[in-house]
N, C-alpha and C positions, 0 to 999 in steps of 0.2 A: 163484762169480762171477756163476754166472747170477741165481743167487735175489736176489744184492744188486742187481742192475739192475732184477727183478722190484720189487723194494722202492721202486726209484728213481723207478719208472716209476707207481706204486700211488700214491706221495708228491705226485709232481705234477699227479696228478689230482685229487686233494682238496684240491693248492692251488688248482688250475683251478677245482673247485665252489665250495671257497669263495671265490673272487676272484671269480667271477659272481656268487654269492652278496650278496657285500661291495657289489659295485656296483650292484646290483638296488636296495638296498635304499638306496642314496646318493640316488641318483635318485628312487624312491616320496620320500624324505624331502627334499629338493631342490624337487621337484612341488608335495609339501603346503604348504613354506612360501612357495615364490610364491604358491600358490592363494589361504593365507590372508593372506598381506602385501595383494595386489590387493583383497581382499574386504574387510581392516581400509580399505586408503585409500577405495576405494569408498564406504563408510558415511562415512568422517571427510569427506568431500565432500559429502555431503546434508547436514553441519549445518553453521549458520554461527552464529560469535557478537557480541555487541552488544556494548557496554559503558551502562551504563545509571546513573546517581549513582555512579559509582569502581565499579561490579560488574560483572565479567565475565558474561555469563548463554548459554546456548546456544540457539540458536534452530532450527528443523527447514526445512532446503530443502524445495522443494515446487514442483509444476508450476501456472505462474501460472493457468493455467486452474482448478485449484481453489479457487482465493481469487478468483478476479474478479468478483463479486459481492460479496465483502465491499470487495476494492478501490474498485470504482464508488461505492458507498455513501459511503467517506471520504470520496473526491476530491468528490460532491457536495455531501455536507457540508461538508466542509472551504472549498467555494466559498463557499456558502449565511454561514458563518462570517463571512469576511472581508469579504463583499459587505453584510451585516446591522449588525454589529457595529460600532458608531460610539458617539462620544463625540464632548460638545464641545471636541475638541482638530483646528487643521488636522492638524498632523502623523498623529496615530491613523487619521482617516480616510482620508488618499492612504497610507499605509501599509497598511492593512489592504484598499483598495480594488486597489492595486496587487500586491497575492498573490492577489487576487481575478482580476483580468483575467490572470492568468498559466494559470487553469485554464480559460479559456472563450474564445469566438469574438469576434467581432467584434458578434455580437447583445448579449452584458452590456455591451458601450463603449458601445451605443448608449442602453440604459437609462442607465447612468450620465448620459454626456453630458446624454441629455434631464433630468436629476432637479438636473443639475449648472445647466443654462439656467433652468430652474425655481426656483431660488436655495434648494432643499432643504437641501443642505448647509451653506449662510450661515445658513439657521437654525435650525438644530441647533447650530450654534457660537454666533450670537448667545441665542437662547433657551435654551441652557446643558440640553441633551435628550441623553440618550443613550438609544442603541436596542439592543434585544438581542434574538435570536431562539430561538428553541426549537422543536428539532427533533421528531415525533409520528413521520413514518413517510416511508420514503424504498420506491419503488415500482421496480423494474427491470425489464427485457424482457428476456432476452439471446437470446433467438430466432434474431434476426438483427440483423445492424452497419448501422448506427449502433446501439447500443445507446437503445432509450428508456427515461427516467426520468419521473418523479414524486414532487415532494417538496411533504409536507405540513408544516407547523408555525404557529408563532403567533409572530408578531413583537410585541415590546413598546417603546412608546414611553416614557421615564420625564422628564416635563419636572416643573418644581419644586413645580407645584401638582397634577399627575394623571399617574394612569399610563392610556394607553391600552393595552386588546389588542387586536390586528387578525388576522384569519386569514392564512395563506399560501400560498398554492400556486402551483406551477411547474410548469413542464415542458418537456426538452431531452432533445437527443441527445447522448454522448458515441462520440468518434471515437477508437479503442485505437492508434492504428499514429503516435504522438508520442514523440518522444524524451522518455525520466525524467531528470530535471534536478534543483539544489536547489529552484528553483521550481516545479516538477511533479513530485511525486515516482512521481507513480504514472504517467504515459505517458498520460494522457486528456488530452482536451479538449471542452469542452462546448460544442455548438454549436444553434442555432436557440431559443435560451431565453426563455421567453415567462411572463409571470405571469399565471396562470387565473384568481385570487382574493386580493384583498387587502382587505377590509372589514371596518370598527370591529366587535369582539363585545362587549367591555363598556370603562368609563369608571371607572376609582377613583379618590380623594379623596385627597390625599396629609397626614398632618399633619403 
């Protein structure tokens, strides 16, 4: 009688190991897959994707500070674009002038305005001219905010009998702490913007 107790007693101890055993090893495996579950969403959070013509495509999150330099550059451009780019159509021009004043201060309404009293635009539509600009090299400080810019290019006049080229150059600050909007997509705004240089470089013939 004793030794069967002895047995009974020997039996629940190795149920004992092993149910600590069992559990030890629930938990190690328990641990591992939150580790990796948090670690898969983790990553699936740094990528975000587009849709681009019907394609899904994936795109890499990123701390804006590493692109804001490439950002400033768009958003200049992208001014320089709308504010340049005219045809003799009204509509084209307050269209394209008004995605223009959405990235800048109070300083590009003032150019406008004045080019606008200046009956510039009346004849661009009457004389049947359109203007287009091309962009050489956009210059950034990020030192300290305001951020300063400098943007070089050539603007071209194309009226019916010649095309002018003119130089271009500018220079403003952009200010980072703007709400991104459809109409600002990137949170700038440009402000104090002043044209350095705009004179004839050559005159072509048109046939």
């Amino acid at each position: 009688m004793l030794k069967q107790f002895k047995n009974i007693d020997q039996a629940f101890k190795h149920i004992r190991i092993f149910s600590i055993v069992l559990i030890v090893a629930n938990m190690t495996t328990c641990c591992y897959v939150v580790f990796a579950c948090l670690r898969q969403v983790s990553s699936a959070a740094q990528k975000v994707y587009v849709i681009s013509n019907g394609k899904l495509l994936e795109a890499s999150a990123s701390n804006r500070n590493d692109n804001i330099s490439v950002e400033i550059r768009d958003h200049v451009r992208m001014f320089h674009f709308y504010f340049f780019n005219l045809d003799p159509d009204d509509a084209v021009i307050q269209g394209n002038l008004a995605k223009a004043l959405y990235l800048a201060d109070g300083s590009a309404k003032t150019q406008y305005d004045n080019l606008k009293e200046n009956g510039y635009y009346s004849n661009i539509i009457s004389g049947n001219i359109s203007q287009r600009v091309e962009e050489d090299s956009i210059i950034v400080n990020l030192e300290r905010k305001p951020y300063y810019f400098r943007y070089y290019g050539k603007q071209k006049i194309i009226r019916p009998t010649s095309t002018v080229t003119r130089s271009l150059v500018t220079e403003g600050y952009l200010r980072d702490n703007v709400t991104q909007s459809d109409h600002n997509p990137h949170g700038f705004l440009i402000e104090r913007w002043a044209t350095l240089d705009n004179k004839d470089l050559k005159v072509e013939s048109r046939q």
